[in-house]
Steps between C-alpha positions, in 0.01 A plus 500: 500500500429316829836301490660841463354572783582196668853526429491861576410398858726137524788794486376750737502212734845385454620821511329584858636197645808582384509856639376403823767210585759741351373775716487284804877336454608853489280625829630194711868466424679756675303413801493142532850339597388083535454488089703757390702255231220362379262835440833682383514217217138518443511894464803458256270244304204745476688843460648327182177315345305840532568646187394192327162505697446831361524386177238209571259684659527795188498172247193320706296803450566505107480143420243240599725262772346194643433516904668165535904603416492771793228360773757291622805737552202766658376251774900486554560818570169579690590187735851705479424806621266329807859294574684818528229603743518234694848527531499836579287399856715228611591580851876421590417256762309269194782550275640157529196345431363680225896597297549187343137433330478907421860524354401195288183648345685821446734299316276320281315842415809657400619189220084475357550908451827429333396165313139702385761807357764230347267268354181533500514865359758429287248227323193746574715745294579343228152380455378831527717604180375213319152588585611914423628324176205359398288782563715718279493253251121512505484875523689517209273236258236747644626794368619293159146379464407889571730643197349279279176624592611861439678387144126353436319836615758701231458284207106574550542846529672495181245295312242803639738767356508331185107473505442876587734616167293259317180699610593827417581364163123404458403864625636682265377300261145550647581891496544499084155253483330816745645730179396318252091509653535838543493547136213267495295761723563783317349320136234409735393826571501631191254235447273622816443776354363361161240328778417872663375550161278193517370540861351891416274311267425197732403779780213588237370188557524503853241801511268306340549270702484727853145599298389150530663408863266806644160334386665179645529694838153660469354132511777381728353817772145374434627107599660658847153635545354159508816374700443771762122363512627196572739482761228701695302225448807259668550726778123459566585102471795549737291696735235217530794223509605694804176541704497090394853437674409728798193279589726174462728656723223601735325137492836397573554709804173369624580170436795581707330643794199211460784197453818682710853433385546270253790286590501097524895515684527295788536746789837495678491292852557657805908492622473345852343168422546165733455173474420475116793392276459108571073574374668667209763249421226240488219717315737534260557099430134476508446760234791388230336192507420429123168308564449822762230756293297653788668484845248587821722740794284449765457554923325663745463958472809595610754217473694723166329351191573809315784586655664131361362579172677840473839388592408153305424830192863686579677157533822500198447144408141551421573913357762241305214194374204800429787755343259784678163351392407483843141656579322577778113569594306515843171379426340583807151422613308645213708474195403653178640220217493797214694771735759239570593414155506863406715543769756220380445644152597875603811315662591279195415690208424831619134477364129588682301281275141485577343125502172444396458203747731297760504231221672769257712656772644142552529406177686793392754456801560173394598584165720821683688203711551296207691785299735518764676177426638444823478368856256706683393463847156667615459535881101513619528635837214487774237305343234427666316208555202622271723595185613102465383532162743780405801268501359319230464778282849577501631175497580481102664239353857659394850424533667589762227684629404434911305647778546565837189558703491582897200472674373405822301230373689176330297461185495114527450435138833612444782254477766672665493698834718677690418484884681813696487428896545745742850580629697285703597646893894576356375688227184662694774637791702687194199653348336572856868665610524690156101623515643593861832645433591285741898446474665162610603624848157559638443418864410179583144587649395674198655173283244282722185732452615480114514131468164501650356740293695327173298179615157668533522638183542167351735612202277672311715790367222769494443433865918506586517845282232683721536368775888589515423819368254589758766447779775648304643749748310465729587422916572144635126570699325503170627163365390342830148674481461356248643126549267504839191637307554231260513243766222606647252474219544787322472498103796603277262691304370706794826742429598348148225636256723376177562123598120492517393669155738301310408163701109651433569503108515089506131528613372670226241217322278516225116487589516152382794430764398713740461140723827481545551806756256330727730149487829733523373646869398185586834386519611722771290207689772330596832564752832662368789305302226166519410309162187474429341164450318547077218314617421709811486807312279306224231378768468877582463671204303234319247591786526860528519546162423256266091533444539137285698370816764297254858526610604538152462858503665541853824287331490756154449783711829411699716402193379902403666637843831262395528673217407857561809407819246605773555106617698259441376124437789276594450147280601211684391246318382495099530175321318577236165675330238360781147470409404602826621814713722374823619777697589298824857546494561825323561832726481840448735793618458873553731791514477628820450879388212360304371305743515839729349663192187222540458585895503864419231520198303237742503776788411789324132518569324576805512170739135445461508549082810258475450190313785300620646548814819333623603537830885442669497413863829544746427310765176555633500879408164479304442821326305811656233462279401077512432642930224736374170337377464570138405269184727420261384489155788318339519178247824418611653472872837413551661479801856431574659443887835407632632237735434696784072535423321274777153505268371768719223595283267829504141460319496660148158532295652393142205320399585615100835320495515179225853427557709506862818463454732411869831507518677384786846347650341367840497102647190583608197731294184529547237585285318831595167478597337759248625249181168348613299824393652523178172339302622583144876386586598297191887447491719430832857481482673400850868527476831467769824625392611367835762212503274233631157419455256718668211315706160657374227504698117641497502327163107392547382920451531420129220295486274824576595572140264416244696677205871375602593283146904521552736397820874513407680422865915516466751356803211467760321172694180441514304262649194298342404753228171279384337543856507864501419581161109384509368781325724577230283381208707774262818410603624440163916464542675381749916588535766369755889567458726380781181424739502260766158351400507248722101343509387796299339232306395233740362400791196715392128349625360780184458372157748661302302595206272635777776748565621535187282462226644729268873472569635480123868535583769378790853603511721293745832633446880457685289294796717261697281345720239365236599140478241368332206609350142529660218336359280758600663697256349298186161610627523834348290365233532854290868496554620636155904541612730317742873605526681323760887608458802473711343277747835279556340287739179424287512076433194473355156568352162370587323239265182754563666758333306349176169640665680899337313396213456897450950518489633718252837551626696276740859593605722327700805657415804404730326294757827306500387175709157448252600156381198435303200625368166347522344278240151710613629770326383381195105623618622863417373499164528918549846494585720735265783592635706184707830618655764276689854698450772423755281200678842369484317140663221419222651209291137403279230682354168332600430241245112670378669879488410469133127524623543936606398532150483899571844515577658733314872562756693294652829622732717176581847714514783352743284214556840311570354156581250488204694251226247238424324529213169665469204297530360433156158722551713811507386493120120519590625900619347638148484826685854544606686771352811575761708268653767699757791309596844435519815350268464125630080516551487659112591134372236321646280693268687364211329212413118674491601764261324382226185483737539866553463752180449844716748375832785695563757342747656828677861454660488741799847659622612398844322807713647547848343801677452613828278829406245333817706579694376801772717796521658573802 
């Protein structure tokens, strides 16, 4: 059909051309006189080939022509009938130029017309017949092959004729058979009525038998009267079986009301949420961890803990891995264990068992979990701290079975945690601009109060959501109120009551923990965005708090803030399980919202009722109330000032405080005059967050002190510390990081254990200008523990430093110039703990170290000179039980292994960490 077509449309298009050169020759040749011959012979030409084209364009409709035999001779006459044109605008005067090339071209058109007509369709016709020929040829087996079709149809029409006679040949047989049992029928009959006969005397005994059906039905009347008696008696059953299913309906309505709705589905996340696909991504590797059974979600109120487990709940890979056995509870802050697994069993099985204890309620949904046969994922959302104990009851041991827990608290004694941080600033912009409707083209000053609101609330979503939404719509005025009230002191949750009760939740403790709000407020001691030395904040609660006075409890008590994520305790340094407790080089970290959340539950109280009071100066803008005489009744006095203070100090009557806390980022401070009425003062901390060291003076009112047992002094210089301190007979621990100590040791006329006679501990930490050791210092006779680290310009030690006969711990951790230790060091028969990591300069034990037989640790990592072998009393150390060191220092311990039974040889990984660092 569609070369039909084709050729249908090949000969229109020959026959147009043809028409319109034709048409054209004719139009021009009476008029133009130059070409007359020429379009006279061409006229002649087409007048007599136009019958013929006729025919071709009637045939090219009917028969199926190829384009190619006629495209030619059609370009021909369409560039034709544009010569003729042209020929018919040449002006006389360009005659001459133009006659000899246009007579030639009319020329040539006129012989391809003429050769086309003689030749070509001479050839074009013949083929044509052939091709007619052979279409007849095959029309006509058609119509053979047709016939015999027909001939086929007649001879089984016959054969049908020939079976219908046969068939009415069988019906009239059938017709004399129906005759023939019509006979039969009649004899039959005849025979009937012989029966009639029969059946009158058969109905005789039917009456006797009607006689004996009625005293059937006289008993059968007296059995419905028992049958009547008893289906009253089931209606009275059915009657009591429905007051029984209306009051297990009812107790399960109340159960309803008591428990609420029964459904375990994960609830659907919010849309709008920012910053969370990369936590999901890598929650999710955590959880399809094989060796992964319970996996801890943990951060601060308010970072989206259960707003990562609900999208973590609707994700399709793990909707894929669970196949829908996904389930989730909120536990809450009371949970009731027997209400939450008749919760998950109204989900499951659609049941309201009642348990007769939690043992029985567990046991049973163990058994429920187990018929499942599949994956199943259980999601425990907001535990609390208190309700540790509940993971472990649902933690059965089942394939494929996992939970997911989220709580503010990292349960430590589970493997595998999942730390969520706060939003970074990208992230905290988008969800501050969407909590704002804020669109992209905001102006730029409302852009700048936003990036310093984003900042202040630290990327804690809870804080971006309200805060946003509290300025949403609302004039450019507002937003700057507020930025300015900020910066001037004022509390986010002055206006924002939700931040604060959902911050407020993390300090809900147990009686038994109840401590640990008093060492959370404490922390709001200390300046913004500043880490917090560990052992500063363990010197003041040890004393405020601790009635036994051991820092152990200070150091568990601040692992429980790490993991409840009200601080963080950054780990510089852990080579191994210590026997001791050194905190010198760990820090701890605060949000800043909860570190405004400390200030705020501080300041609460009246002034005079406060037990802590910390104070921020601006300059010397001392607040209204330190210029009106009034006693302060605090335990705790911290006092912070900037580099514009000049120590202009008002009196204060604090004599209640135990631990003053200054911090200041002065070259020069001086200490204010009413430290020296503080009688039950226990704990000072002297800090500068100032680029250089700060020169302290006034130091001498401290020895008006008579309770004062801890000094920590950080980035200051003092001068000769043992002449001032006469009176400090409690002074129990001594601290310097990044001092300028100077002669703080020497040069004194006192008698040091005159000034000191209880001094237990000394701290010398990150001090350049200690060179070498003073002797004065090995007359602390009671001195239990010595660290001396990061002195890089310490050479040596003093012989007397065998007079610490009282030594428990000695560090001298990267003093990088200590070539040598002294062979007195064998007097410190106490002496457990013996670490000399990164003195890069030692190159020999002394040769009587085997005579420290208490030493059970010794730290000799990166000690890069120390190749010799060990002298041969290293195998008098019975007590020794960890040796910390590196590859090449592990082999030296090679040859005494089989003097060692309980020695284990730890290879520490290279530790590079600059967490000392103070934040700018």
């Amino acid at each position: 059909m569609a070369d039909l077509v084709a050729g249908g449309v090949v000969g229109a298009a020959f026959g147009e051309g043809f028409t319109n050169l034709h048409g054209t020759v004719k139009h021009v040749v009476g008029q133009i006189i130059m070409f007359k011959s020429e379009l006279k012979r061409l006229e002649s030409t087409l007048d007599g080939v136009a019958a013929t084209v006729r025919e071709i364009k009637e045939l090219s409709q009917a028969l199926n022509l190829p384009e190619e035999e006629t495209k030619s001779l059609i370009k021909q006459m369409e560039k034709g009938k544009e010569l003729v044109d042209k020929c018919s605008k040449i002006k006389r005067w360009n005659y001459c130029f133009k006659a000899y090339s246009y007579s030639s071209k009319l020329s040539k058109l006129n012989e391809a017309i003429e050769k086309f007509c003689q030749v070509n369709l001479i050839v074009q016709n013949t083929r044509n017949g052939l091709e007619t020929l052979s279409l007849v040829s095959q029309n006509t087996r058609v119509g053979l092959e047709t016939l015999t079709g027909v001939n086929q149809n007649t001879r089984v029409g016959l054969e049908t004729l020939a079976e219908v006679n046969h068939n009415t040949t069988i019906g009239l047989e059938t017709l004399a058979q129906v005759n023939h049992n019509t006979r039969i029928g009649l004899e039959a009959l005849a025979e009937l009525n012989q029966n009639t006969t029969i059946g009158l005397e058969t109905l005789a005994d039917v009456n006797n038998n009607t006689r004996i059906g009625l005293e059937t039905l006289a008993e059968v009347n007296h059995n419905k009267r028992i049958g009547w008696k008893t289906l009253t008696e089931v209606n009275e059953s059915k009657r009591t079986l429905d007051l029984v299913l209306k009051h297990v309906e009812s107790q399960n309505s109340d159960m309803k009301k008591k428990y609420g709705k029964f459904s375990c589905a994960v609830p659907e996340p919010k849309d709008h949420i920012v910053g969370f696909n990369l936590h999901l991504e890598e929650l999710k590797r955590e959880l399809l961890k094989e060796e992964v059974s319970v996996l801890i979600v943990t951060a601060l109120g308010g970072c989206g803990k259960t707003t990562l487990v609900k999208m973590l709940g609707w994700d399709e890979e793990i909707i894929g891995k669970y196949m829908g056995n996904i389930f989730f509870v909120n536990v809450s802050k009371t949970p009731n264990l027997k209400v939450i697994v008749q919760n998950l069993f109204s989900y499951i099985a659609d049941k309201y068992p009642e348990f007769q204890s939690d043992e029985d309620a567990i046991n049973q949904l163990e058994q429920l979990l187990k018929q499942i046969g599949q994956p199943v994922l259980l999601i425990l959302d907001d535990v609390w701290p208190e309700s540790e104990s509940l993971i472990d009851k649902f933690n059965f041991h089942i394939p494929n079975y996992k939970i997911v827990v989220t709580s503010r608290k990292a349960f430590s004694r589970f493997k595998f945690t999942f730390k969520l941080n706060p939003l970074d600033h990208e992230d905290a912009m988008k969800l501050f601009c969407h909590s704002a409707s804020m669109q992209d083209g905001s102006s730029y000053t409302l852009e700048e109060d936003m990036k310093k609101m984003v900042r202040y609330c630290g990327g804690l979503p809870v804080a971006l959501e309200v805060v946003g939404g509290s300025l949403c719509g609302q004039p450019v005025e507002v937003w700057q109120s507020k930025v300015t009230g900020w910066s001037e002191g004022h509390s986010i949750f002055d206006s924002d009551n939700e931040v604060l009760a959902c911050l407020q939740k993390c300090l809900d403790f147990s009686a038994d923990k109840i401590i640990l709000k008093e060492y959370f407020m404490d922390l709001g001691s200390f300046p913004e965005d500043q880490r917090i030395p560990a052992t500063a904040l363990i010197d003041i609660w040890t004393e405020l708090h601790e009635s036994s006075k051991n820092d152990v409890h200070a150091i568990a008590n601040l692992h429980e803030l790490n993991n409840r994520n009200l601080a963080s305790l950054v780990m510089k340094r852990k080579d191994a399980e210590e026997v001791s407790y050194y905190y010198n080089e760990e820090l701890v970290t605060q949000h800043d919202l909860l570190r405004e959340l400390a200030i705020q539950l501080s300041s609460q109280k009246p002034l005079i009722e406060r037990t802590r009071l910390i104070v921020d100066i601006k300059e010397n803008n001392l607040p209204d109330w330190w210029m009106k005489p009034q006693l302060i009744n605090a335990r705790l006095l911290s006092i912070s000032t900037d580099e514009l203070f000049s120590s202009s100090w008002c009196n204060i009557q604090a004599p209640e405080i135990e631990a003053l806390i200054l911090n200041l980022r002065t070259r020069k401070y001086t200490l204010p005059e009413f430290v020296k009425i503080m009688v039950k003062l226990k704990v000072i901390i002297v800090t500068n967050y100032g680029f250089l060291p700060a020169e302290l003076s006034n130091f001498q009112l401290l020895s008006s002190l008579p309770n004062l047992k801890r000094i920590r002094l950080e980035k200051v210089s003092i001068s000769s510390l043992c002449n001032t301190l006469v009176q400090l007979r409690s002074l129990k621990k001594i601290s310097l990081f990044m001092c300028n100590i100077g002669q703080t040791f020497g040069n004194s006329t006192i008698q040091v254990s005159d000034s000191f006679p209880n001094l237990m501990e000394i701290n010398i930490d990150y001090c350049n200008d200690l060179v070498e050791l003073p002797t004065r210092l090995c007359e602390f006779l009671h001195l239990k523990k010595l660290n001396i680290t990061n002195c890089h310009k310490l050479s040596e030690l003093p012989e007397e430093i065998g007079k610490l006969v009282n030594l428990e711990e000695l560090r001298l951790r990267s003093c990088t110039k200590l070539s040598e230790l002294p062979e007195s060091i064998r007097s410190l028969h106490k002496l457990r703990i013996l670490d000399i990591s990164n003195c890069i300069s030692i190159i020999k034990f002394p040769k009587h170290i085997g005579e420290l037989h208490k030493l059970k640790e010794l730290h000799m990592k990166d000690c890069l000179r120390l190749r010799k072998q060990l002298p041969s009393s290293i195998t008098e150390l019975k007590e020794l039980r960890l040796v910390v060191c590196d590859e090449e220092r592990a082999t030296l311990w090679e040859p005494f292994e089989e003097f060692f039974s309980n020695l284990k040889v730890m290879v520490a990984k290279k530790d590079v960490n600059l967490n000392w660092l103070t934040k700018s």
